[in-house]
C-alpha positions in Angstrom: 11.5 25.4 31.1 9.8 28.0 33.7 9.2 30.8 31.6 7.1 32.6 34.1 10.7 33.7 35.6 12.8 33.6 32.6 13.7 36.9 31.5 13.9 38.3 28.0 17.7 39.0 28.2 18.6 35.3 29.9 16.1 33.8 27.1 18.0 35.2 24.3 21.5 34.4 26.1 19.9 30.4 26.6 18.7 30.6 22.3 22.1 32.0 21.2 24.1 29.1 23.1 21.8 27.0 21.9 20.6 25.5 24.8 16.8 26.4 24.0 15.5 26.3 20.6 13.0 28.9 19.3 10.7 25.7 19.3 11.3 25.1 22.8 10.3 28.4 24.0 7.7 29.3 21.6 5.9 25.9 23.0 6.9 26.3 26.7 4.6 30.0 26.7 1.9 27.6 24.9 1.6 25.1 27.6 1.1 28.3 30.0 -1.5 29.6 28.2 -2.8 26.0 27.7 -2.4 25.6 31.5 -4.0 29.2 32.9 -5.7 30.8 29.8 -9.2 29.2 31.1 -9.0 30.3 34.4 -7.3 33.4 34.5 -8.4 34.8 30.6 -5.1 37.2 29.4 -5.7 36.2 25.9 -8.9 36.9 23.7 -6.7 34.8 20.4 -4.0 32.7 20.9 -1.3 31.7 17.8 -0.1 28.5 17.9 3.4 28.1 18.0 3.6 26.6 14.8 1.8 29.6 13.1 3.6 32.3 15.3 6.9 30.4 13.8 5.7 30.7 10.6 4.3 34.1 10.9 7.5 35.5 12.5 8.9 36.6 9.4 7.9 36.1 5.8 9.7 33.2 3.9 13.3 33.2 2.7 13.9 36.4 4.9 15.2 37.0 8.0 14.8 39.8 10.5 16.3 43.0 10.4 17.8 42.7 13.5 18.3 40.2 16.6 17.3 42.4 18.9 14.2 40.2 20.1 14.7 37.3 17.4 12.7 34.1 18.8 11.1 35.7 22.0 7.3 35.2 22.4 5.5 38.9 23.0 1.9 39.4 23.7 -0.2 42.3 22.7 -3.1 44.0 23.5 -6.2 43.2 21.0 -6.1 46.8 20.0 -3.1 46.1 17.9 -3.5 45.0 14.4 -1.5 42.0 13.6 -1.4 41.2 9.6 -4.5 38.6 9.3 -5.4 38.3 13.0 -8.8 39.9 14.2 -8.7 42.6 16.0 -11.2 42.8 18.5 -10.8 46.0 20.9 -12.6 44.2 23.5 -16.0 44.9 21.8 -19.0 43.2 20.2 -18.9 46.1 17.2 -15.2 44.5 16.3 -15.5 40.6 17.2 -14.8 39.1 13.7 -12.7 42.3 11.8 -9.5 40.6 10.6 -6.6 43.1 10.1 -5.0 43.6 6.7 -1.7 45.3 8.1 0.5 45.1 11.1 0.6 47.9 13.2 3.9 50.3 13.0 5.0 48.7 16.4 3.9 44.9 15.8 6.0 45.6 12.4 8.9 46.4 14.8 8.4 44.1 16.8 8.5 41.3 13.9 12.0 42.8 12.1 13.5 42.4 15.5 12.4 38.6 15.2 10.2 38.6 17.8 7.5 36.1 18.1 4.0 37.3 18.3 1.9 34.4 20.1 -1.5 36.2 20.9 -3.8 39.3 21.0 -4.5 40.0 24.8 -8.1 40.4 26.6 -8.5 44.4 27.6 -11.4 46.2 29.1 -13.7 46.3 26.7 -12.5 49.5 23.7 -9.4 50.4 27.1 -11.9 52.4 28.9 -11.8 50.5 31.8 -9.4 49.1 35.1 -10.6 46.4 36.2 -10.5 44.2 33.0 -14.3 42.8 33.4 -15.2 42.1 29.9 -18.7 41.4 29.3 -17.9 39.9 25.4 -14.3 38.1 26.3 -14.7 37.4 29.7 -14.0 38.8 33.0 -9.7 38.5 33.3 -8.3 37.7 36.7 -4.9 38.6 38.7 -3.0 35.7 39.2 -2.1 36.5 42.4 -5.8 36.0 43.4 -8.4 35.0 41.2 -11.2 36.6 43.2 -9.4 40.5 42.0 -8.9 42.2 39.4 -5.8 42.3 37.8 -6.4 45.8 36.4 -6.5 47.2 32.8 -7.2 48.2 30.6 -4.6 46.0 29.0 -5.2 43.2 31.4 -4.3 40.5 29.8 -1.2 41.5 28.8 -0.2 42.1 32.4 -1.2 38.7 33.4 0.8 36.8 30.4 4.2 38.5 31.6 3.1 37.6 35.5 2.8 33.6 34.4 5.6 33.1 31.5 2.3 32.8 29.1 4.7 35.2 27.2 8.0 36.7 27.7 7.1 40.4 27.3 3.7 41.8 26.1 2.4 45.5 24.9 -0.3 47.7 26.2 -1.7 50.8 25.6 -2.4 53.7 28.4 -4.6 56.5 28.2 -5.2 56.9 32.2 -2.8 54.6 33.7 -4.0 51.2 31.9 -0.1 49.8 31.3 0.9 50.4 34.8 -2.0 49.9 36.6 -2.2 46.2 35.1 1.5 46.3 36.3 0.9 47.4 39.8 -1.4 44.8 40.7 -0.2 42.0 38.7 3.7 42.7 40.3 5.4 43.6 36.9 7.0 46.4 35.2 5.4 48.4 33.0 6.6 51.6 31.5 4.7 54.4 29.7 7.0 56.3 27.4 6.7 60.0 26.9 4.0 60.9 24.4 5.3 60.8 20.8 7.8 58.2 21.5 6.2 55.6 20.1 4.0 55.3 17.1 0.0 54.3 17.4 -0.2 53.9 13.8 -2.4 50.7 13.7 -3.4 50.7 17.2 -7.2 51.2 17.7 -7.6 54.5 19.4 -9.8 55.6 23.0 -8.4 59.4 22.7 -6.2 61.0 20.0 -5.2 63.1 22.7 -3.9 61.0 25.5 -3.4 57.5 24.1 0.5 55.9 24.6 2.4 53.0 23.7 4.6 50.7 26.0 5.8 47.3 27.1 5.2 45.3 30.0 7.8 43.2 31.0 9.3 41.0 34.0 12.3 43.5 35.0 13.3 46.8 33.3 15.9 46.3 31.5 13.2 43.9 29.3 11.2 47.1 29.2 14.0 48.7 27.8 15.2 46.1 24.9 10.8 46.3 24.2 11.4 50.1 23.6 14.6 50.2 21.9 12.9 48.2 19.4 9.6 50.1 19.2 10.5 53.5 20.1 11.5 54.5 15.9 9.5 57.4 14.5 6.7 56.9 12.0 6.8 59.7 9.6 2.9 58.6 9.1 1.4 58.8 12.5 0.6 62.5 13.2 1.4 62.1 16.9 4.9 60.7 16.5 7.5 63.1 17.1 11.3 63.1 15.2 13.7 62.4 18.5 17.1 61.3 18.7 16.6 57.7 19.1 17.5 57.2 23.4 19.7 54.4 24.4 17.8 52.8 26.8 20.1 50.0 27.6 23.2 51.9 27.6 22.2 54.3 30.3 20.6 51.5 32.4 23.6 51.6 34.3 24.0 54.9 35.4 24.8 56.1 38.7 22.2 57.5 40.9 24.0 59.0 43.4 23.6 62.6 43.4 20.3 63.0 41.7 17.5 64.7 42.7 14.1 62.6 43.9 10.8 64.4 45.0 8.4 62.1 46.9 5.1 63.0 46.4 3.0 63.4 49.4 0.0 65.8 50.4 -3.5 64.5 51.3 -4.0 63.6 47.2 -1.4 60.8 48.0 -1.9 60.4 51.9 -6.0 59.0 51.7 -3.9 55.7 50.2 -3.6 52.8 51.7 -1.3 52.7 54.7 0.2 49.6 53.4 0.9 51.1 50.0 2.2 54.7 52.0 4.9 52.2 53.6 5.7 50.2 50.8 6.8 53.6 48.8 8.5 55.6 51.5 10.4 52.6 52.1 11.2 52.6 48.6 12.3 56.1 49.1 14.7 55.2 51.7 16.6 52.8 49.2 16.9 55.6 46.9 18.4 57.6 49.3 20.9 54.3 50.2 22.4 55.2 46.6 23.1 58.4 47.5 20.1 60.1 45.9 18.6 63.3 47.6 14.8 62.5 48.3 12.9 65.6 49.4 9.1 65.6 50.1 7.2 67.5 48.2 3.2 68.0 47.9 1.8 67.4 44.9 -2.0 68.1 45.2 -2.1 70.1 42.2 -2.5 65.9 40.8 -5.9 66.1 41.3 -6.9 68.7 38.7 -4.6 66.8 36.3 -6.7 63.6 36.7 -10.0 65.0 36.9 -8.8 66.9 33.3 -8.0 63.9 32.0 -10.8 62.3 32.8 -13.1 64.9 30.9 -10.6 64.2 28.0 -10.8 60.4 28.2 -14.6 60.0 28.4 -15.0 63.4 25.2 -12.3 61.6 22.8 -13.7 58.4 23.9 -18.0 59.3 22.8 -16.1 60.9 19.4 -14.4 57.5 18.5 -17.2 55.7 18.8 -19.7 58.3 18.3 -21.4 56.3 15.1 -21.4 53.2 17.3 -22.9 54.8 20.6 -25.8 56.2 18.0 -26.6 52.9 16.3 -25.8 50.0 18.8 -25.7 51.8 22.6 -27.2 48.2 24.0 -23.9 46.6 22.0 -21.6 48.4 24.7 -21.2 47.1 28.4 -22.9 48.9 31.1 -20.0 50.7 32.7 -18.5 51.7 29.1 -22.4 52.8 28.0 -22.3 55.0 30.9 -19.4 56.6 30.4 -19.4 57.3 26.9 -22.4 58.9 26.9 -20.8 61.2 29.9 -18.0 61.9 27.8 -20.8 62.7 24.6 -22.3 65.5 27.5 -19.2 67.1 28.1 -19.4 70.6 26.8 -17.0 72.5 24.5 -16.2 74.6 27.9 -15.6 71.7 29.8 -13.2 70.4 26.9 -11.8 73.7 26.8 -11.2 73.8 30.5 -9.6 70.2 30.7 -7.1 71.6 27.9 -6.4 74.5 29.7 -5.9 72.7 33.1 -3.3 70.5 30.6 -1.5 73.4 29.5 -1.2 74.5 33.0 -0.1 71.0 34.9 2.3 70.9 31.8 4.0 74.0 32.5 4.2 73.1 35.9 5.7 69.4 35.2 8.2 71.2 33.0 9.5 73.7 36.1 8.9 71.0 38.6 11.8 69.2 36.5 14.0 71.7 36.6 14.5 71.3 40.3 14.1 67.9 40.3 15.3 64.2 38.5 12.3 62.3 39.2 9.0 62.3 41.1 8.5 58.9 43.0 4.3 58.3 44.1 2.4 55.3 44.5 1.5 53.8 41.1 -2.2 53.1 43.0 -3.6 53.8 45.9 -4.9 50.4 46.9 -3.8 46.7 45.8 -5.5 44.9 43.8 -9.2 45.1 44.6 -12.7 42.0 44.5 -14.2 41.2 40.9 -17.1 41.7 42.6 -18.9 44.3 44.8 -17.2 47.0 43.1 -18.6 50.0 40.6 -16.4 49.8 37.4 -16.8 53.8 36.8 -15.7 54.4 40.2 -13.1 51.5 40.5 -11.6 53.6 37.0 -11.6 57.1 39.4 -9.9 55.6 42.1 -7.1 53.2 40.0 -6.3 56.1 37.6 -5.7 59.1 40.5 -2.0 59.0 40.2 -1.5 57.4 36.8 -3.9 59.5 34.7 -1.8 63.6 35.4 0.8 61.7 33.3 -1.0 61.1 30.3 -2.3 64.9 30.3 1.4 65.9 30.7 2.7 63.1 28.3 6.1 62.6 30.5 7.2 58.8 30.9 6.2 57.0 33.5 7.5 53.8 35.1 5.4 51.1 37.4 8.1 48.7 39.2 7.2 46.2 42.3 7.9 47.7 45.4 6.5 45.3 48.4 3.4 43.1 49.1 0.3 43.7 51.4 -0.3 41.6 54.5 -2.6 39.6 51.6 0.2 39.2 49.5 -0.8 41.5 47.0 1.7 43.6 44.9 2.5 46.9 45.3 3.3 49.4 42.5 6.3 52.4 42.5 5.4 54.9 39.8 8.8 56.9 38.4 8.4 60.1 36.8 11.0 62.0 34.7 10.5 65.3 32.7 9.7 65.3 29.0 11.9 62.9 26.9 13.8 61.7 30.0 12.7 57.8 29.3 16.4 56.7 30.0 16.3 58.0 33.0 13.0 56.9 34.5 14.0 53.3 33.3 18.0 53.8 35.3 15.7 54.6 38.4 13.7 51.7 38.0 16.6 49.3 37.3 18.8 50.7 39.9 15.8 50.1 42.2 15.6 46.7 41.5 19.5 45.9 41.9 18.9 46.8 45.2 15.6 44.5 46.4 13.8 41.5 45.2 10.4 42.7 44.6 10.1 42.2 41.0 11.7 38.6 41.2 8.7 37.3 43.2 6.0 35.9 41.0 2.7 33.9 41.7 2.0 30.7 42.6 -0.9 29.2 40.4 
């Protein structure tokens, strides 16, 4: 069984006829993290199949729904999973066992899924490049010698090789869909509020999301039907209408709206990436969608914000920790947690005011348009070595991070390959609450290429 291609939907089409068993599958993903875990790191603890089987549900019950009912997940060691230790990527958290499932693990388990492993992250998510100095350095699959981004890096990397079916991630600055840009997969970051982080170790009370990463996006969207319920407990979930993800998959494109970001914010990517995204462009345009080019500089102030916010929230988690233990933190995390623990109350002030402002602005720029198409990152998938982490996080997080100021969803899809064979990252942007319609773009997109059906070879 190749589970590095098999979808979630043609997995739970193969257990329903029965020609798989949950058995089958659960110990298929094993043999890929048996095979690849050593060498390429996405998880920091594995769960046996027999205990994930046995953990699925508790005995004599069944799950609420069938939604997801025998399908290996992955999530990022940030989640707590009932009796599994949750690490966070840190030294400070390397043997805390969790007493409760997080809100979205909980979902996760009434749907039947199978949880088989807590995935390696930069170490507490304030990081791209997933170089953990505690867990070990995680690698893209495409080549081992880069970095397959982060923060939830291992997650990305379990969907890429079939070591699970469809994995969640966290993203404060862009860390679900810059993983998914340079590890060639979908990941989708739902509009802030959407999805509970009840039980999900926080790096900013402010920024922090919740989302999937999958192999296509209608996976993404069966993940967030599932997980996108309101907690009534988590102070940052917000009572929607539940969105029918899947339903409006299908939806036609032609006549909508598309802006293409450009201006020299996007122009200093790479060339290669510049191609690879007006040439997406063109095939909106081939379903009948108006794309108009519009600059979008006014990005830069939104990630620089964001920034000051990340680094601030970041020093006031783990304020007692930086005091107590600052030799127990990496280098590059060190340094920028005690940025964030100099940022001023003005600087703070200013970053929320430069929020409020990029937020008004989303919130007209989506009244004249659908959705905002940009390069997820500016550059494939960068060396392991020879690289600053702090500045590898400024440069990954430029087009990713205005979106967790403004809270709108945002979708990373494959879009094309460098010369290297490196993949390339789409980012989709809809306004506030318009998740159905950033994941119809995204599946529309992929109807019409092959990008997201290319996987590698390892």
């Amino acid at each position: 069984m190749d589970t590095q291609t098999l979808t979630i939907t043609d997995a739970l089409n193969s257990l329903n006829r029965g020609d798989i068993t949950p058995q089958n599958l659960a110990e298929a993903c094993s043999r890929q993290i048996n095979r690849l875990n050593p060498t390429l790191n996405a998880y920091i603890t594995v769960i046996p199949p027999e205990d994930a089987l046995k953990a699925q549900y508790p005995a004599g019950t069944s799950p609420l729904t069938k939604t997801l009912r025998n399908v290996p997940i992955a999530v990022k060691d940030l989640f707590d999973v009932e009796g599994i230790r949750t690490t966070i990527g840190s030294r400070f958290f390397a043997d805390h066992i969790a007493e409760h499932d997080a809100f979205v693990v909980d979902k996760l388990k009434q749907s039947g899924a199978i949880i088989n492993g807590k995935t390696n992250t930069h170490e507490i998510a304030l990081g791209i490049t997933g170089n953990n100095p505690h867990y070990g350095t995680a690698r893209n699959p495409w080549d081992t010698q880069r970095i397959p981004g982060g923060s939830s890096s291992g997650s990305a990397i379990a969907v890429a090789t079939g070591m699970a079916l469809g994995a969640l991630g966290t993203d404060t600055g862009g860390s679900i869909r810059i993983p998914a840009s340079l590890c060639g997969v979908v990941g989708f970051k739902p509009t802030r509020g959407r999805v509970s982080t009840r039980g999900v170790f926080p790096l900013s009370w402010n920024l922090d999301h919740v989302g999937p990463l999958t192999k296509c996006v209608k996976d993404a969207a069966v993940i967030l039907q599932v997980i996108s319920v309101y907690d009534p407990i988590d102070p940052f979930s917000i009572r929607m209408l539940t969105g029918d993800y899947l339903g409006h998959l299908v939806d036609d494109m032609e006549g909508r709206k598309i802006a293409l970001g450009t201006g020299e914010f996007i122009e200093t990517s790479d060339p290669e990436v510049l191609n690879a995204v007006r040439e997406a462009a063109k095939v909106f345009e081939s379903m009948g969608c108006r794309v108009e080019k519009v600059n979008v500089d006014w990005m830069r102030d939104a990630a620089l914000a964001n920034k000051t916010m990340t680094q601030a929230d970041g020093a006031a988690v783990h304020r007692e920790r930086l005091e107590e233990h600052p030799d127990w933190f990496g280098e590059d995390i060190r340094r920028r947690l005690e940025d964030g623990a100099k940022t001023t109350s003005t600087e703070y002030i200013l970053a929320r005011r430069t929020q409020s402002e990029v937020r008004k602005r989303c919130e007209l720029f989506f009244e004249s348009y659908d959705l905002l198409l940009t390069p997820t990152t500016p550059i494939a998938a960068p060396t392991i070595e020879g690289h600053d982490a702090v500045e590898q996080a400024g440069r990954l997080t430029r087009f990713t991070a205005p979106f967790n100021l403004t809270g709108l969803p945002a979708l990373s899809v494959p879009c094309g390959f460098t010369k290297e064979g490196l993949p390339i990252g789409l980012q989709i942007v809809s306004r506030a609450w318009g998740d159905a319609k950033a994941l119809n773009a995204g599946h529309a997109f992929e109807q019409a290429t092959d990008w997201h059906k290319k996987f590698p070879v390892i």
